[in-house]
Structures are given as C-alpha cells and as structure tokens.
N, C-alpha and C positions, 0 to 999 in steps of 0.2 A: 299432690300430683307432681310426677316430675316427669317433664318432656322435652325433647330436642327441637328445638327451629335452627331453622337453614336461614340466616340474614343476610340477603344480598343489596347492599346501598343501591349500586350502582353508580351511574354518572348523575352530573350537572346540579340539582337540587336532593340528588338522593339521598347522599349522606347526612346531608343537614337535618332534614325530614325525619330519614331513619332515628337519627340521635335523639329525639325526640318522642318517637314511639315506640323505642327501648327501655326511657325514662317509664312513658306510659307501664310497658311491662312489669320492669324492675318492682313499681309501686303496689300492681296488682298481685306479683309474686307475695309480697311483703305483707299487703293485707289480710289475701286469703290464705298464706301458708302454701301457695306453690312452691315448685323450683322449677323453670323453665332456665336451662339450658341453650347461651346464643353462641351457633357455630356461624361468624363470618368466611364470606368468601366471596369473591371478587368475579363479576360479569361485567357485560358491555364493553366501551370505551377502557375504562380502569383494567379489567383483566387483559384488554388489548396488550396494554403498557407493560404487562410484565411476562404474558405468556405467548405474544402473538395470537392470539386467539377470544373470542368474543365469552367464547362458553366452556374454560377448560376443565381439563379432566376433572384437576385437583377440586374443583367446583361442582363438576358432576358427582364426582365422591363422597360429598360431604351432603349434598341434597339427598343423594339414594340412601345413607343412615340419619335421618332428620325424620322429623313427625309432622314436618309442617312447610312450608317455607314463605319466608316473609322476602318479599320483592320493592326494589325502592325504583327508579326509573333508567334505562340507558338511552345513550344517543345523544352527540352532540350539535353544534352548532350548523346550520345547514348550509353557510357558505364556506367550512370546510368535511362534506358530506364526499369531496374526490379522495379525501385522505382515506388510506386502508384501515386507518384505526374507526374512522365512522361509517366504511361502507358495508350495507347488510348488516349494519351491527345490531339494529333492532330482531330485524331476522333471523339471524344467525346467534342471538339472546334467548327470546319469547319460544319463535318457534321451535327450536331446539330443546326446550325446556318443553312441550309441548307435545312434543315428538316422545321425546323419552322415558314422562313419564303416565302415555297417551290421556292428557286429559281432555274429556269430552267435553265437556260442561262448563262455560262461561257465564257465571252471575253477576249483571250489573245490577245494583241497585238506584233508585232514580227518587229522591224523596226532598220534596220544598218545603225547606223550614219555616213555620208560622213566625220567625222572627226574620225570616231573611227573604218573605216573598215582594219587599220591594227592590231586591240585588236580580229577579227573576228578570227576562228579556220579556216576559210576557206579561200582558194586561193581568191587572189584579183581576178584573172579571173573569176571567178565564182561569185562574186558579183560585179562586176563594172557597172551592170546596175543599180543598187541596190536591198535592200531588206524591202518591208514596207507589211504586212500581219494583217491578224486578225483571228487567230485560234476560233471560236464558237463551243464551247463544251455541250452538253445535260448534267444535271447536275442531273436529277431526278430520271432515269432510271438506264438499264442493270446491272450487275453482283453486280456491289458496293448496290444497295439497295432490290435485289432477296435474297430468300433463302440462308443459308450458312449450310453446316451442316457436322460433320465429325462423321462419326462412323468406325464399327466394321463389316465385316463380315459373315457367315458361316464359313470363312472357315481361320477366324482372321486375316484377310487382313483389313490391314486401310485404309478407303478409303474418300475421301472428296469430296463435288460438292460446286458450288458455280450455281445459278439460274440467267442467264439473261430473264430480261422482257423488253417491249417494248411496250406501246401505243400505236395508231395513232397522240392523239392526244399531247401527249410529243413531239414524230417526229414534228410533225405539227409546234407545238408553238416555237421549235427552228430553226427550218427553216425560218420560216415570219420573225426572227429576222436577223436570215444570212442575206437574200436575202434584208431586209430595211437597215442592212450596207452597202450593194454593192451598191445600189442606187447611197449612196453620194459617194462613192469610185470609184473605178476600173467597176464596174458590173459585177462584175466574182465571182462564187461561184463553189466552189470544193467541191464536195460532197464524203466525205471516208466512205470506210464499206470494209466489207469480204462478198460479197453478194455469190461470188460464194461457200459459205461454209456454211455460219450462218441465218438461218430462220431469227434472228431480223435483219439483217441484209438487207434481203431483204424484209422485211416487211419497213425498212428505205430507202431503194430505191426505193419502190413504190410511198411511201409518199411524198419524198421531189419531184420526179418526177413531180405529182400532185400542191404541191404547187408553184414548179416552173414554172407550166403552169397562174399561177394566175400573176406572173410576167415575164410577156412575153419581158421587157424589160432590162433582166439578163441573161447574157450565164450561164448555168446549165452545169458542167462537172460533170463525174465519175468517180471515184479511188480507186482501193480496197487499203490497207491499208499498206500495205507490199510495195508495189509503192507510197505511199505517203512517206513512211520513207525514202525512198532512193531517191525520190527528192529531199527532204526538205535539200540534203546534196550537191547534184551535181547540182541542178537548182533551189533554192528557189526563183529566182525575179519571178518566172512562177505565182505563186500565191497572190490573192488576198485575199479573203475571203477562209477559212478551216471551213467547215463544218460536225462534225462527232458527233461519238457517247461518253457515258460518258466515257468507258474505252479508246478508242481509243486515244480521246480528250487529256485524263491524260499522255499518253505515247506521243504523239506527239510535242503537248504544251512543254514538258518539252525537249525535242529535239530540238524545234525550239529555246527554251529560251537558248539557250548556244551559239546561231550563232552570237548577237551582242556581246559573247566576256566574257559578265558578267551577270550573276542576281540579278547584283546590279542596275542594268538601267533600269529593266521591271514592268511595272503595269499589273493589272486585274481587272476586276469585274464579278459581278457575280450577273443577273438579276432576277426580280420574272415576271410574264405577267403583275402587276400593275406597271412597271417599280420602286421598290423598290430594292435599290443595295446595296451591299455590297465587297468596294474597298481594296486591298490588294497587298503588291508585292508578287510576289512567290517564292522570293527564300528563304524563311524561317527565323528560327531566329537563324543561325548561332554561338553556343554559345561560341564556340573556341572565336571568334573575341569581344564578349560580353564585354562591359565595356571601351576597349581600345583605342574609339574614333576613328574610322578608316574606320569604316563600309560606305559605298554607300549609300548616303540618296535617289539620285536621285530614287529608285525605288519605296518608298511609295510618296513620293514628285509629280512624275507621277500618281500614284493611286488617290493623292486627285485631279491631276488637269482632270481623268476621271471622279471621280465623281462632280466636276462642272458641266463638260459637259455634263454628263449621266441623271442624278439625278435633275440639275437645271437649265439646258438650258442655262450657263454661258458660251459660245462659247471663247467670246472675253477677258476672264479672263483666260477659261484655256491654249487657246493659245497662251497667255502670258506668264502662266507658262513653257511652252513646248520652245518656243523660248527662256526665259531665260536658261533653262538647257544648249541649243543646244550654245546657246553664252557662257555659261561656260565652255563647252567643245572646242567649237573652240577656243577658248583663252589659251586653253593646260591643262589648270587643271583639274587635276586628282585624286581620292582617288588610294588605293592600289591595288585595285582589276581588274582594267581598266590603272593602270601605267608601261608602259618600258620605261625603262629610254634609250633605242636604237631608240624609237619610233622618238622624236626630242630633240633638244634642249631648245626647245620653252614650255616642258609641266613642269609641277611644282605637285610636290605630297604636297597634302592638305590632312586633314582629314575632318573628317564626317560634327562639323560645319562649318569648311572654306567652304568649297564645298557650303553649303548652302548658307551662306555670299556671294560668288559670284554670287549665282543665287538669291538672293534678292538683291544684289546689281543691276543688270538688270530690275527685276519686279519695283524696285523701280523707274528707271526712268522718 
C-alpha cells in the first residue's frame, strides 16, 4: 500500500509526540510492507513564525494532495495568549481545517484500561464493568459556525448573541455515521440534545428518530444533555455510542476524556462524508511540559493507529498498535501524567520516548 499523510506537529508538545508516532509508522511500514509517504507542514504558533499566519497556504496545499492527515496540537502558553502569534490560533488552526475540508463528524473515543482503572478520577465501583465509548460530535453546525455579533443598545446595554443553526441534512449525515459505528460495536446509540428547550434541538430529535428508523437493527435512546453530563459521571459503562450536537459534543467529549485518568491516552478524528480524516489527540499542546521529554506519546500514537483504520482499512496494523500500547501498560510503564508511584511496585516511570520504545518494542515482534 502506498499513501500520502499530511503531518502537522504543531506547537508546544507536538513535535516531540509526533516524533514518536512516525517511529510508530516507520515500523508498521516496515513490517507489513507499506510505503506511507510523510508530507510535513507547519500550523499553529510554528507556522505563525514563518508565514504570519496560523493555517498557510503552503500547508493548505499539501493537506488537499494527502490521504490522510495526522494532527499533533497548537497553542501556546496562556499568559502570553495577547501575542498575535497565539491569538485565535487554535481557531484560526482546527477550524479552518474544518471549514475546508467540511468535516462533519467528530469521533472521540472514551475507553478505561483494565490496567489503568486506578489513574480513573472515578470509584472503582462505578467502573468495574468497564468503560469503552465513542462520543460522535456534528462538527459543521450550531452556535460555533451561526452568527456572532456584539453591540450596543438604546439604551447602552451590551449585549451579545451567538446564532445556532441546524440542517436536516448535517443531522442526517452524522447520524448514519453514529449508527454505522454501533453496528460493529455495542448497537446502541444515545442520542443528546435539549429538545425540551431548544428548536435545533428538536429539529435533531426528529431527524435522528428518522434515520434510526433506516437502521432498525440499533436501539436508538434519548437524553437531553444535562442527564448525559451526570451520567457520564455515575454510570459511564451505560453507554456505547454518544451522539450529539457540535456544542454539546465539545462539552461532553471533554468530560468524558478525563475519566481514563489522562489526556495523554486519547485519540480523535474528525470525518468529511467522502471519508477524508483528519487524526489528532485532544488534549492539546500543553506548553508547560514542552521540551522536557515527559509528555504521553500514547495519545497521538492512538490517533495514527485510528487513522489506519479510518482512512485505510488497515484493521490488523492498527490493532497492533493498540495492543502494543495495552502490553506497555500492563507491564507497568508509565510516563508522568498516568504514574503513582502507590499504584504498585511493578510500574516504572519512563518518559515520552521510553514509552514509545516499549510499544515498538511489542509492534516489533
């Protein structure tokens, strides 16, 4: 197989991370007899520095002839967030990327490793059945891409709105995606909104309704959104597939990503309807820890081995890389961020490329 990825470090731990889950590649190439193809190119902060701009062309270019693109994190440090190189940088990154090349569809996946549910914030009681999920977020719609506007009133009151909209057919197309997860999974899809409050809202309950009559071999639930947040705290093994909307999505997702412990362990991607992705971990680019070798590679490590699967139908490569992680962990090693040293005796603190060394020590077998 021979395919082009678009590799974007980014800022603050991105590089270091990335370097790491190119390794990852490199070995996969080598085992199964790929050729994967890495075109770098420079977003965020970094691309600030050379082009004035967060998302330039030169980087636009290079993602529109790629197969794939691998995302490392932008954004720097927030007490210098006045500087032009870090403002809307994220913004002016993600959703730009987002915009261009319209991906609908945000996959988190949310899953507590049976070696690492005491790193969990939550009671072992409350996960011992475990926790494996897939939050699907609308990525195109509501308040993040309506109207914004802030003025002045008569009577010089400030006042601000922010415009949610809502398609059928945005609903639509994230839906078919939900509901073609659950297939292979659980067959459950949980559907979030604020229907009893918000017009898009139930205009999104009518639709996914609809499309879930198309797959009549998926239990369809309802949740407004306030009861999904206080699930996801006291019963998260309840769910399988999370299906909501973009803001919902944003608040939720990042609720859910703190229950394995770290956002050093999670991937995403983030789909277009021609199945073109764009993989990324979510917990940002952390700049505090920048530089110091320490940082959790496992979470863009994850992202490349979703885009295998997503992107390239590479089933039996990226669950290799998933199983190596899982044998690196059950072997005790740990970076900082997933390490107590109360936990056992048995773990050993590594940094960013130990950590990887281990899990290519595995792939390599």
């Amino acid at each position: 197989m021979k395919k082009h990825i678009a590799v974007l470090p980014g800022d603050g731990i991105g590089p270091e991370v990335m370097t790491q889950a190119l390794r990852v590649l490199e070995t996969i190439a080598y085992k199964f007899n790929h050729e994967f193809i890495v075109n770098r190119a420079l977003v965020g902060g970094a691309a600030y520095d050379e082009y004035k701009s967060h998302f330039p062309e030169e980087t636009k270019r290079i993602c529109e002839h790629c197969d794939a693109i691998l995302f490392g994190s932008v954004g720097g440090p927030v007490s210098d967030q006045h500087l032009d190189k870090w403002k809307n940088c994220e913004a002016n990154s993600i959703l730009s990327l987002r915009k261009l090349f319209k991906f609908s569809a945000n996959l988190r996946p949310v899953r507590i490793l049976p070696e690492l549910q005491g790193v969990s914030p939550l009671k072992a009681q409350t996960i011992k059945t475990g926790v494996d999920m897939i939050i699907v977020r609308e990525l195109l719609g509501d308040s993040y891409f309506g109207e914004h506007k802030q003025f002045t009133d008569n009577r010089n009151m400030r006042i601000a709105s922010d415009l949610s909209v809502y398609s059928e057919d945005q609903i639509a197309n994230v839906a078919h995606t939900a509901f073609r997860l659950a297939r292979a999974r659980q067959k459950k899809v949980t559907s979030v909104d604020k229907a009893n409050v918000l017009s898009t809202s139930k205009l999104w309950r009518t639709v996914v309704k609809e499309i879930g009559q198309e797959h009549p071999d998926i239990q369809l639930e309802e949740m407004l959104v306030d009861n999904c947040a206080m699930q996801l705290v006291i019963n998260p093994s309840q769910f399988d597939i999370i299906l909501t909307t973009n803001m919902f999505g944003d608040i939720l997702s990042d609720t859910a990503a703190v229950l394995p412990g770290s956002l050093g362990l999670l991937a995403s991607a983030s789909l277009n309807d021609k199945g073109f992705g764009l993989f990324e971990p979510p917990g940002g680019s952390a700049p505090d820890i920048a530089g110091k070798g320490i940082a959790n590679p496992i979470a863009q490590i994850n992202s490349l081995a979703m885009l295998l699967r997503l992107s390239f139908d590479l089933e039996k490569e990226a669950k290799l890389i998933e199983n190596a992680i899982e044998g690196a962990l059950k072997d005790g090693y740990r970076t900082q961020d997933i390490y107590h040293q109360s936990e056992s005796t048995q773990t050993q603190l590594v940094g960013t490329k130990e950590m990887a060394d281990q899990i290519l020590k595995r792939i390599s077998v």
